[in-house]
N, C-alpha and C positions, 0 to 999 in steps of 0.2 A: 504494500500500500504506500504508494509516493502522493505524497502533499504538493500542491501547488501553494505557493509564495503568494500573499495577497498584501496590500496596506491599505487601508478602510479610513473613511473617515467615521468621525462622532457619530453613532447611532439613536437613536432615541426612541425605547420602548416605555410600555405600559403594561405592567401585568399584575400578579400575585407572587410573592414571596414569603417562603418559609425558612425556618433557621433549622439545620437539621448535623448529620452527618454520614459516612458510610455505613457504620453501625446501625444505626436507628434512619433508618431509610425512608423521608415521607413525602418519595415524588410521587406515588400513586395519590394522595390526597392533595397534595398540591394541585395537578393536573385536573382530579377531579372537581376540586374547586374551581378552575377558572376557565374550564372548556365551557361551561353552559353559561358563562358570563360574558365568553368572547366577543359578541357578535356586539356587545355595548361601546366596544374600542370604535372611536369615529374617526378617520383621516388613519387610516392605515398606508404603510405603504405599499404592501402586498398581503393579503388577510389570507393567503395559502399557506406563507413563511411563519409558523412558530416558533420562536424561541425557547429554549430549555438551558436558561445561564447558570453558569456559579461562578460567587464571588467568592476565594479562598485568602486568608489571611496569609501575610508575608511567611514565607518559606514551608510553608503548608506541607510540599510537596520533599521539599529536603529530612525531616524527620518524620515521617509518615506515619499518623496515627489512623487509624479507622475511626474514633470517637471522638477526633477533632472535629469540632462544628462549624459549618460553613452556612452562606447564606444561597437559596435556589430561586431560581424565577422562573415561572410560566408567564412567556411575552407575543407580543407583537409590535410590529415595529412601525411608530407613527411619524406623520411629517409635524405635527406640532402637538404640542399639551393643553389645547383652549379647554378641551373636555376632558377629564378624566373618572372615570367611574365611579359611584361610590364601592369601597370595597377593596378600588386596585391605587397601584402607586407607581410612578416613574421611574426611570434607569435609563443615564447614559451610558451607553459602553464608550468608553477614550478611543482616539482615533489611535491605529498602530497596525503592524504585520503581524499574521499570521499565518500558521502552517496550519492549511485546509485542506481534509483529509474528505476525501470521498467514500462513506461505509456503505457497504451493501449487506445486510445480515439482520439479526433480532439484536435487538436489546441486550438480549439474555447473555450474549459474548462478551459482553461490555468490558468484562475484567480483561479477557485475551488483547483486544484491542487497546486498550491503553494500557497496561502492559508493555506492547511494543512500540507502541508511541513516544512514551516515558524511558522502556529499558533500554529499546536497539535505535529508533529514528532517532531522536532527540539528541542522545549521546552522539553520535555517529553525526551530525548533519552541519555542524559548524556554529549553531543557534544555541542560544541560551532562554530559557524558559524567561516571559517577561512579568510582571506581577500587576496583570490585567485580568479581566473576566474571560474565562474559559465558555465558549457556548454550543449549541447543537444548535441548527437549523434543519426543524421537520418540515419539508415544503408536502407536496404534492403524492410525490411518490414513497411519504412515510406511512407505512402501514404496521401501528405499535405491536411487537413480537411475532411479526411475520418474516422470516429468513427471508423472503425477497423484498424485505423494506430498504428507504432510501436517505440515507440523511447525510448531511455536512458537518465535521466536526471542525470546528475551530480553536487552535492553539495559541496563546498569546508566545511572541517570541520578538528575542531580540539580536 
């Protein structure tokens, strides 16, 4: 799995967020929370493209806890903030590069996959991990825990 090289500008979503960790895992209720609220987000940029972020605290990834707590979002990405839902709250993601990785598979490998993202790509690639938001992009062709699902992951890096 080779990543193509991106740099993005500032983003600006809208979603739900919860504070959680790998241990105590509560994307299923996150998700379920803000799927049936979706459709309230107004000025979307693309209402296909969901966001699935985490925001990891400085060096998160260097002493690796499972029960370290991070913060997750269920998003969508709008062109401005005039309205915002009751219920949901805003996120900039910072503008920067990323290594964007094309998955094809369930969910359920998630572990395998970053894994070699973190163990083999990352070491190997010249890039150092950068202390931005991590996110997924489930457009169109994500279909949740289906082996032919489609998604984008995005690596902050520097």
């Amino acid at each position: 799995m080779t990543p193509t090289i991106q740099t993005i500008s500032a983003k600006t979503l809208i979603g739900k967020h919860i504070t959680m960790s790998f241990a105590d895992n509560k994307t299923f209720a996150l998700w379920s929370s803000f799927m049936p609220e979706r459709k309230f987000i107004n000025n979307t940029v693309d209402s296909t493209h969901m966001y699935s972020l985490q925001v990891y605290g400085k060096d998160f990834y260097t002493n690796f806890d499972p029960k370290r707590e991070f913060v997750k979002w269920a998003a969508l990405e709008v062109e401005n903030i005039d309205i915002i839902p009751e219920g949901m709250d805003t996120f900039t993601i910072p503008a920067g590069q990323y290594a964007v990785f094309h998955y094809i598979g369930s969910h359920n490998n998630g572990h395998d996959v970053f894994s070699y993202i973190f163990g083999e790509w990352l070491p190997a690639s010249g890039y150092a991990l950068d202390d931005r938001p991590h996110f997924e992009i489930l457009g169109p062709k994500y279909k949740n825990g289906d082996p032919d699902s489609e998604e984008e992951i995005w690596i902050p890096i520097k």
